[in-house]
N, C-alpha and C positions, 0 to 999 in steps of 0.2 A: 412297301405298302404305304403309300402316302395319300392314298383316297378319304375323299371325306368323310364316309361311312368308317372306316378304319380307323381314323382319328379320334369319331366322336367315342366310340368304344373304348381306344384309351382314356380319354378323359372319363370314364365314366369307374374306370376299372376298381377304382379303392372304393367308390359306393358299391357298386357287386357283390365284390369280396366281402365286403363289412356284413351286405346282406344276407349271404347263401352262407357261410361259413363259421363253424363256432369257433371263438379265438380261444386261445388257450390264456390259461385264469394267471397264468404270471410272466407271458411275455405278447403285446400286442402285434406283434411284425409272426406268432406264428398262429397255426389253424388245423384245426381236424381236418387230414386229408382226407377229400372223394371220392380218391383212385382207391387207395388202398383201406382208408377206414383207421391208420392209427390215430391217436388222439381220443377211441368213444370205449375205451375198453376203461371203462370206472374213472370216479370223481379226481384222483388223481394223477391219471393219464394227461400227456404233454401233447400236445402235436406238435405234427414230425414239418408242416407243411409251413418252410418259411417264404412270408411274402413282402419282396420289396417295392414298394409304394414308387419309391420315384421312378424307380426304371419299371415299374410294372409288368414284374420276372415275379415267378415263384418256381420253388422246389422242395420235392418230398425228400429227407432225409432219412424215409426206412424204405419207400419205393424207389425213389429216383427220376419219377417224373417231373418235366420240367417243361 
């Protein structure tokens, strides 16, 4: 997928994320997952959902989505 439209979406992809997503309070690469909701179960809840920025990959560590 090398279309323009495609492209401009990666490049947009870490403002998205940063937007739609709560990061979790002691590591910024992870994020309350979506799919599955871990990360919203009380103040000290981690998320599960880590997201790599350069390769603009993510994945759930308690779902598995990716």
């Amino acid at each position: 997928m090398n279309s323009p439209k495609f492209q401009s979406l990666l490049e947009r992809f870490p403002d998205y994320i940063n937007s739609v997503l709560q990061k979790d309070a002691k590591n910024n690469n992870f994020f309350q997952c979506p799919f599955c909701g871990s990360g919203t179960h009380g103040k000290h809840s981690t998320g599960a959902l880590a997201v790599d920025f350069a390769e603009k990959t993510w994945f759930c560590h308690a779902c598995g989505e990716n």
